[in-house]
VEXMARLO-897442 format. One line per 3 residues: their letters; for each residue x, y, z of N, C-alpha, C, O. Coordinates in Angstrom, 1 decimal. Layout:
BEGIN
A) X/Y/Z/X/Y/Z/X/Y/Z/X/Y/Z; ... $
END
This chain:
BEGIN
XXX) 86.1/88.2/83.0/86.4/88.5/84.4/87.9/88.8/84.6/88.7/88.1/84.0; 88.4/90.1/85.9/89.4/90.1/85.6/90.0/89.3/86.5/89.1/88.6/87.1; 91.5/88.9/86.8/92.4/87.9/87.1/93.4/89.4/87.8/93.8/90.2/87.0 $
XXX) 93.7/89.5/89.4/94.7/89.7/89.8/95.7/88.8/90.7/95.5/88.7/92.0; 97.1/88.0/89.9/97.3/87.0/91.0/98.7/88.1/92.0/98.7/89.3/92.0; 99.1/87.6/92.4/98.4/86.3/93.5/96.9/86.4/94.0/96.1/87.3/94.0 $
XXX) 96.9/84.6/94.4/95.6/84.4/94.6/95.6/83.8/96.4/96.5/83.2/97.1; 94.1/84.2/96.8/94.0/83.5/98.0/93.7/82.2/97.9/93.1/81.9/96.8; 94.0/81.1/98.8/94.6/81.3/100.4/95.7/81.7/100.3/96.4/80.8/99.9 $
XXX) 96.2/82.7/100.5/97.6/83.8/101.2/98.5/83.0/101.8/98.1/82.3/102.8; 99.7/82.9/101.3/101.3/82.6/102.1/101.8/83.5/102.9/101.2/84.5/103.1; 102.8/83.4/103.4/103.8/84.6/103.7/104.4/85.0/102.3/104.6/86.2/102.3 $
XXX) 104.6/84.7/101.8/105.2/84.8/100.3/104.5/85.6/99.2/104.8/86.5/98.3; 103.3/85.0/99.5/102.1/85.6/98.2/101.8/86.8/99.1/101.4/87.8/98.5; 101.9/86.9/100.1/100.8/88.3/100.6/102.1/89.3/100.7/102.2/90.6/100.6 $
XXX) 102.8/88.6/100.8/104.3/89.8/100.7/104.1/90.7/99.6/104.0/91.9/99.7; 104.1/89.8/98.0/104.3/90.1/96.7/102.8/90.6/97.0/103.1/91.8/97.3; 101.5/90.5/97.0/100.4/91.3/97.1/100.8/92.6/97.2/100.8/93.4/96.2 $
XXX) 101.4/92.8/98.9/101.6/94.3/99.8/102.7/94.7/98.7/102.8/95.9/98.8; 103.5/94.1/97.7/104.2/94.8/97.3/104.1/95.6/95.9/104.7/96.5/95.5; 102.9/94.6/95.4/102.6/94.9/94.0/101.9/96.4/94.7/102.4/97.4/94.3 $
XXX) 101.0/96.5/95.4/99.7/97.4/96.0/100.6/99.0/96.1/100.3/100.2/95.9; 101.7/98.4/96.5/102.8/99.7/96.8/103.2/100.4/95.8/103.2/101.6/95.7; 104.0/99.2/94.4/104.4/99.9/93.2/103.3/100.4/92.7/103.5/101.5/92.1 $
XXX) 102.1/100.0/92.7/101.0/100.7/91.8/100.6/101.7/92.5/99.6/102.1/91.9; 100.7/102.3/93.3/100.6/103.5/94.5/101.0/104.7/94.4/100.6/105.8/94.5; 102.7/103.7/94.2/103.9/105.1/93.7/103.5/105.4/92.2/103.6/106.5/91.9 $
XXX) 103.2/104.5/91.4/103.3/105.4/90.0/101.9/106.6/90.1/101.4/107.1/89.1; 101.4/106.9/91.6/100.1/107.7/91.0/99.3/107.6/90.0/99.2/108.7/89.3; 98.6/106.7/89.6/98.0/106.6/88.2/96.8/105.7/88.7/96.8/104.5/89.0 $
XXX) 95.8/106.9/88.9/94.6/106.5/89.4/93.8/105.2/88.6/92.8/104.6/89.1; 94.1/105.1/87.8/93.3/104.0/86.5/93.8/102.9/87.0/93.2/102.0/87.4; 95.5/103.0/86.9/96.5/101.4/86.9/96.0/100.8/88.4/96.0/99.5/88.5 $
XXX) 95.7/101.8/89.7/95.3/101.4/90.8/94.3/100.7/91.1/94.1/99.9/92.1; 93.5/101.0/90.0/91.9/101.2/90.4/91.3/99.6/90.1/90.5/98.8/90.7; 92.4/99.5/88.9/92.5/98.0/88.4/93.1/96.7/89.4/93.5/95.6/89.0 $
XXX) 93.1/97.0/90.3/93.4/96.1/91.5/92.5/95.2/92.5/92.6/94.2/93.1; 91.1/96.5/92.1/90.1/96.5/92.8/89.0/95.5/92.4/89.2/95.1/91.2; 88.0/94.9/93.0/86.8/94.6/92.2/85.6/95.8/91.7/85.3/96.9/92.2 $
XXX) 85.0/95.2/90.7/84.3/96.6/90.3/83.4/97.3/91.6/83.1/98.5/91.8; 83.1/96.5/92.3/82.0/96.6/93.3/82.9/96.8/94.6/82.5/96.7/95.8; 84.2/97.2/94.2/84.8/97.3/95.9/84.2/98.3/96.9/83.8/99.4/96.6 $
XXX) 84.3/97.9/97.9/84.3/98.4/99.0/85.8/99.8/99.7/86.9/99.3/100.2; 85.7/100.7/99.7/86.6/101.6/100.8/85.8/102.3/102.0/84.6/102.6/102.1; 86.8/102.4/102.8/86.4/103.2/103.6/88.0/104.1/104.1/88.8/103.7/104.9 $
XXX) 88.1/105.1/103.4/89.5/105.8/103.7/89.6/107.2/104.4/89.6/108.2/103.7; 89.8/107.3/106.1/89.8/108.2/107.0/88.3/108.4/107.2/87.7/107.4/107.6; 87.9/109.0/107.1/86.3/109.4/107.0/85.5/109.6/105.8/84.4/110.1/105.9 $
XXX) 85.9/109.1/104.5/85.0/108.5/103.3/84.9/107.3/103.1/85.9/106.5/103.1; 83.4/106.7/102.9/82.8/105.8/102.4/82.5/105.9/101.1/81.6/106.7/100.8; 83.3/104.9/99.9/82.8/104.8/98.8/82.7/103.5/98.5/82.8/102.6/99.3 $
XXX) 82.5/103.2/97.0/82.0/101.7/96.6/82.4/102.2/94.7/81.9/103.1/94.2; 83.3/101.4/94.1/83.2/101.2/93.3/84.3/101.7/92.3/84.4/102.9/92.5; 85.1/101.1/91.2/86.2/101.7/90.6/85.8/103.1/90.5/86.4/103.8/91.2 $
XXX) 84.9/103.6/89.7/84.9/105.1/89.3/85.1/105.6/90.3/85.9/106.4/90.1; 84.7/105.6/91.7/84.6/106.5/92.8/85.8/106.4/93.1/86.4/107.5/93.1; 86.7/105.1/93.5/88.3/104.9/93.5/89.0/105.8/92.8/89.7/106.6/93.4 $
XXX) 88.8/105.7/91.2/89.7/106.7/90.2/89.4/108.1/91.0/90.4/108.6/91.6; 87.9/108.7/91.1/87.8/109.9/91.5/88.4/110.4/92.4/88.8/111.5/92.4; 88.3/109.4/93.7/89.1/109.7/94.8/90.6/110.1/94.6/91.0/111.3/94.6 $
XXX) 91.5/108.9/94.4/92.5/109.2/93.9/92.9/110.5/92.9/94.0/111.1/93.0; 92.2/110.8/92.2/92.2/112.0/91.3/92.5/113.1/92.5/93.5/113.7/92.5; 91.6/113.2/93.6/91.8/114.4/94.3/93.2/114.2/95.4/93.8/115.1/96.0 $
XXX) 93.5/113.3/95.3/94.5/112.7/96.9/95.6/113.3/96.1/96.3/114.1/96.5; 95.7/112.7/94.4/97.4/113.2/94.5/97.1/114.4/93.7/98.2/114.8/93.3; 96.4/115.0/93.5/95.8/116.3/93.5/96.3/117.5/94.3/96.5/118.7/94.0 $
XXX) 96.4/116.8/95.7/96.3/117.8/96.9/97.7/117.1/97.6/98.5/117.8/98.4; 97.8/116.1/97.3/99.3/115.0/97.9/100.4/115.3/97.2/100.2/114.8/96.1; 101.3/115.8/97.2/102.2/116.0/95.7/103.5/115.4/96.4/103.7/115.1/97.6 $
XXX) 104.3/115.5/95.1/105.8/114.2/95.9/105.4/113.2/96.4/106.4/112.5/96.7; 104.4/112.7/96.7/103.4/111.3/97.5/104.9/110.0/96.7/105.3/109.7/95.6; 105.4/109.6/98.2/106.2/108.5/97.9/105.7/107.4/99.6/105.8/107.9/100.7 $
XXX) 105.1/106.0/99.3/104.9/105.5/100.0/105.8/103.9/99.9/106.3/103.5/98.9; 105.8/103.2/101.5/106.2/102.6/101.9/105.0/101.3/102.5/104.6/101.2/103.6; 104.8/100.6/101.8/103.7/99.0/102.8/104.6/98.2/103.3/105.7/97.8/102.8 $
XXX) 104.0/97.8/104.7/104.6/96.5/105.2/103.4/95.1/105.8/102.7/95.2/106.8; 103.7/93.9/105.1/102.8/93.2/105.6/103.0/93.3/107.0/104.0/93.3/107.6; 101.8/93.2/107.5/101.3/93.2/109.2/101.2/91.2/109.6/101.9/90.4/110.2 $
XXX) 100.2/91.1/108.9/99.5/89.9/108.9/98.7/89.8/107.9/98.3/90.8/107.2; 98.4/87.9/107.7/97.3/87.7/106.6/96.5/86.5/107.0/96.9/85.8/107.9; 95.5/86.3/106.4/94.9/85.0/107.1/93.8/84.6/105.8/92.8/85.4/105.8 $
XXX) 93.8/83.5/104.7/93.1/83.0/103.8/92.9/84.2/103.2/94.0/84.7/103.1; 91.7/85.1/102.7/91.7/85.8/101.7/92.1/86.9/102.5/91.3/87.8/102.0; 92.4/87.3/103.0/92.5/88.9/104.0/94.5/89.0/104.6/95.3/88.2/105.0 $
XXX) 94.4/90.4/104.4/95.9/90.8/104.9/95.5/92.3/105.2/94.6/93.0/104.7; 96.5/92.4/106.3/96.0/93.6/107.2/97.6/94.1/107.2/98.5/93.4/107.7; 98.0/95.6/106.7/99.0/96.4/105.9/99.4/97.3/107.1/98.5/97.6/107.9 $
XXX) 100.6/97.8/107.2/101.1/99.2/107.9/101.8/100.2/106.8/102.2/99.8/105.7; 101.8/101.3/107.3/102.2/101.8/105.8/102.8/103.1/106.1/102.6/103.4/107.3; 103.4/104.1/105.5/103.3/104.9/105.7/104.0/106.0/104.5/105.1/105.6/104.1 $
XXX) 103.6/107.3/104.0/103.7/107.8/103.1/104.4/109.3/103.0/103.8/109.9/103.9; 105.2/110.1/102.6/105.7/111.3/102.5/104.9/112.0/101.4/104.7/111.6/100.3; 104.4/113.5/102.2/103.8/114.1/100.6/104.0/115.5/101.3/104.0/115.7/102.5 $
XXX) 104.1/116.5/100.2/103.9/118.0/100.3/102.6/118.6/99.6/102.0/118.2/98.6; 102.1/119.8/100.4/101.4/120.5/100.4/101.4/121.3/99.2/102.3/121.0/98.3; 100.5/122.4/98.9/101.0/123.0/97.6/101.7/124.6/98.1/102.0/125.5/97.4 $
XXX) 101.8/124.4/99.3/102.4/125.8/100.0/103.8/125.2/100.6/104.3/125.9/101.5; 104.5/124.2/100.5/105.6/123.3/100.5/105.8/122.6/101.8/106.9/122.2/102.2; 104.6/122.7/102.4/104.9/122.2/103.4/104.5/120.7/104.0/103.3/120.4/104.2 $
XXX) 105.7/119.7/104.4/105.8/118.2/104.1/105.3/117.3/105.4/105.6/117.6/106.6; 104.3/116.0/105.0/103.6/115.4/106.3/104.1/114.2/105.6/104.4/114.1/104.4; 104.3/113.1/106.9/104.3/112.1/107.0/102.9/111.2/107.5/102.4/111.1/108.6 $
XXX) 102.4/110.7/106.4/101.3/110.1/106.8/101.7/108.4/107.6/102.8/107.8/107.3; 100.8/107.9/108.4/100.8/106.7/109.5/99.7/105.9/109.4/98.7/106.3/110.0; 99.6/104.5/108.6/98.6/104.1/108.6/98.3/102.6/108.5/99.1/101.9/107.8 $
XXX) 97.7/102.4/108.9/96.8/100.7/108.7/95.6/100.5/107.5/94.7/101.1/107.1; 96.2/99.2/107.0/94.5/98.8/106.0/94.6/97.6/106.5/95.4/97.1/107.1; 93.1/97.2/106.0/93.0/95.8/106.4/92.1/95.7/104.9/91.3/96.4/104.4 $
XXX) 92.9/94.1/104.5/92.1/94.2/102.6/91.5/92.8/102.7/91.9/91.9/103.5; 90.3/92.6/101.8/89.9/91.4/101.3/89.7/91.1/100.3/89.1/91.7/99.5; 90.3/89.5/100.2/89.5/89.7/98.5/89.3/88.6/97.9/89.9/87.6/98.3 $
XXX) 88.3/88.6/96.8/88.2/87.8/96.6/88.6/86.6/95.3/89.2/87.3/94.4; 88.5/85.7/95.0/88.9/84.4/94.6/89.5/84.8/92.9/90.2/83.9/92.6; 89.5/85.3/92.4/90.7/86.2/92.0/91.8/87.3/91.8/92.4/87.8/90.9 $
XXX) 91.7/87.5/93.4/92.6/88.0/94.1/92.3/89.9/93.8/93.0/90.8/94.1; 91.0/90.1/93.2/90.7/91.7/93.0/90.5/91.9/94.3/89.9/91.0/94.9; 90.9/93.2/95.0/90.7/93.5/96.6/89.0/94.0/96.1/88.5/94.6/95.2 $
XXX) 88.4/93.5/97.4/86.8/93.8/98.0/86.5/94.3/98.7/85.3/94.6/98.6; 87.3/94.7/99.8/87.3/95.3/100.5/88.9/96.4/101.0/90.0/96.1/101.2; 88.5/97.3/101.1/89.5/98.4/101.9/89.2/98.8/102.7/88.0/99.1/102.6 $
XXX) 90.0/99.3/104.5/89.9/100.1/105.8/90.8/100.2/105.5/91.6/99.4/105.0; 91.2/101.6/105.9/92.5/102.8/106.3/92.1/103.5/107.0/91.0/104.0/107.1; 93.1/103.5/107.8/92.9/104.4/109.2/94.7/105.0/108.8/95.7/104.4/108.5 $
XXX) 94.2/106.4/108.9/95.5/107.2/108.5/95.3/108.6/109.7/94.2/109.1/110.0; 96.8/108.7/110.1/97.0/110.0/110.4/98.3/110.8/109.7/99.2/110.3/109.1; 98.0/111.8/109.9/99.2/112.8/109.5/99.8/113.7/109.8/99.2/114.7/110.3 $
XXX) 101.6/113.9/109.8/102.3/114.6/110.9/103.0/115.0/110.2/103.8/114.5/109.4; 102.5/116.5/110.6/103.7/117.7/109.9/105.5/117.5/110.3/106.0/117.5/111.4; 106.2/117.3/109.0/107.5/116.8/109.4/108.3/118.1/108.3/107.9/118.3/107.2 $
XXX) 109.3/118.8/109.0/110.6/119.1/108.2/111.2/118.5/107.2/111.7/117.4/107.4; 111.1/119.1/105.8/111.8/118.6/104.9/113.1/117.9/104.9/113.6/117.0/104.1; 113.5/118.4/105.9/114.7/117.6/106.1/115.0/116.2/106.6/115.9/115.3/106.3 $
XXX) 113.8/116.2/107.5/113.2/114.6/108.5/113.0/113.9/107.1/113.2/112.7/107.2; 112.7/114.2/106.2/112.0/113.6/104.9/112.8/111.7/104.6/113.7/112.0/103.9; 112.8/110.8/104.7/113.0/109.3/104.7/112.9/108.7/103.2/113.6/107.8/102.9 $
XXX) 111.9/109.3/102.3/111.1/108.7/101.6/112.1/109.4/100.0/111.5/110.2/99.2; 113.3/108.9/99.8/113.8/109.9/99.2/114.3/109.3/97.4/115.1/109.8/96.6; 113.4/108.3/97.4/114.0/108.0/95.6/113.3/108.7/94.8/112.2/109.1/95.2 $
XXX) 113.6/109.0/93.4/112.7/109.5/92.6/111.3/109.2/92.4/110.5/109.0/93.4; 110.9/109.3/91.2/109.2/109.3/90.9/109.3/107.6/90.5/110.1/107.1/89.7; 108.1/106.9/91.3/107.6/105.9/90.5/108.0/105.1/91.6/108.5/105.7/92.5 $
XXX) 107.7/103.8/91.7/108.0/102.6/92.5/109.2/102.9/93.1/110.1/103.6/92.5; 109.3/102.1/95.0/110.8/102.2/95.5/111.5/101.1/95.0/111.1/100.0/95.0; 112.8/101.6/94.6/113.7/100.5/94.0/113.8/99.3/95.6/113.5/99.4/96.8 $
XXX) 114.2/98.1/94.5/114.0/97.0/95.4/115.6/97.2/96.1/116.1/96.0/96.2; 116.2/97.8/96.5/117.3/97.4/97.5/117.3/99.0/98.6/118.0/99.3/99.5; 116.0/99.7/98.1/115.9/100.9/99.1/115.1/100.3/100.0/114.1/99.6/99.6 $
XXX) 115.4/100.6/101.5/114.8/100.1/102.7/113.4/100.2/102.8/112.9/100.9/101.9; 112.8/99.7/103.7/111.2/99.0/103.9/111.1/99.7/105.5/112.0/99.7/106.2; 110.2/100.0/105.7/109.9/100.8/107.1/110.7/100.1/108.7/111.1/100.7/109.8 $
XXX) 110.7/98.8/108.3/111.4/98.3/109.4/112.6/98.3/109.8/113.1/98.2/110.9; 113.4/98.6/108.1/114.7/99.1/108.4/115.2/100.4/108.2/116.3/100.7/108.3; 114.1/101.2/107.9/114.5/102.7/108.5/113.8/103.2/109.6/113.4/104.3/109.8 $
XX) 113.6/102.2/110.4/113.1/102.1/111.7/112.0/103.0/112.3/112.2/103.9/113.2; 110.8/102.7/111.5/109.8/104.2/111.1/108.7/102.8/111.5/107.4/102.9/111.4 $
END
C-alpha cells in the first residue's frame, strides 16, 4: 500500500507542507509523478469533468499541459479540518497561438489515512491576461522557496 505523508488529522503545519508538496508536483508537469499523490480509486471533478482513477488522472493531465504550455502555478492553504483542506490557487499558462490566461481557482481535497488524496473539486476560471501582467515568472519546475505565494503578490 502506498504511503503519502503527511498524514491526517491535519495541522496548520502539515496541511501547509501537503498544499505545498501538491504545488511542486504540479510545476514539474509530469503527469505520472502527480498522479502518485492520488488514491488508485480517486475521485475528480475538474471544471466540468468527472473522472475516477489514476489512469484517467495521467490521461487528463496528458491533455491539460498538452494545451496549457508555460503552466506555472501558485497554492495557498484556505483551510483544513481532520482529513480535508480546501486550496486557492492560481496558475499562468499560454495558448499555442501565444496567447496568455490566468487561471482562478478553488479545490477542496480529502484523504485518506495515508494521506493519498480521495477526493478532488476544482472550480476554475480563466482570464485572458497580457504577457506583460504575467506574475508567475521563475523558470521550469517547482517555485523557488523565497519567490512570493499569492498573498504577497497580492493576487
Amino acid at each position: 500500500m502506498s504511503e503519502r505523508p503527511p498524514f491526517p488529522p491535519f495541522t496548520h503545519e502539515t496541511a501547509a507542507q501537503k498544499v505545498r508538496m501538491a504545488e511542486n508536483a504540479w510545476n514539474s508537469r509530469d503527469p505520472v509523478k502527480v498522479s502518485l499523490a492520488y488514491s488508485e480509486d480517486s475521485r475528480w471533478r475538474n471544471r466540468a469533468e468527472f473522472f475516477h482513477g489514476r489512469e484517467a488522472i495521467v490521461e487528463f493531465l496528458q491533455r491539460k499541459w498538452a494545451r496549457e504550455l508555460d503552466y506555472h502555478l501558485i497554492k495557498e492553504l484556505w483551510t483544513y479540518h481532520d482529513n480535508r483542506i480546501a486550496v486557492r490557487f492560481q496558475y499562468e499558462w499560454r495558448d499555442d497561438s501565444g496567447s496568455w490566461y490566468r487561471a482562478h481557482g478553488n479545490e477542496n481535497w480529502e484523504f485518506d489515512k495515508n494521506g493519498l488524496m480521495l477526493r478532488r473539486e476544482a472550480s476554475i476560471n480563466d482570464v485572458p491576461i497580457k504577457e506583460s501582467d504575467r506574475k508567475f515568472l521563475w523558470g521550469e519546475g517547482p517555485r523557488p522557496d523565497d519567490y512570493p505565494g499569492l498573498s504577497e503578490l497580492g493576487l
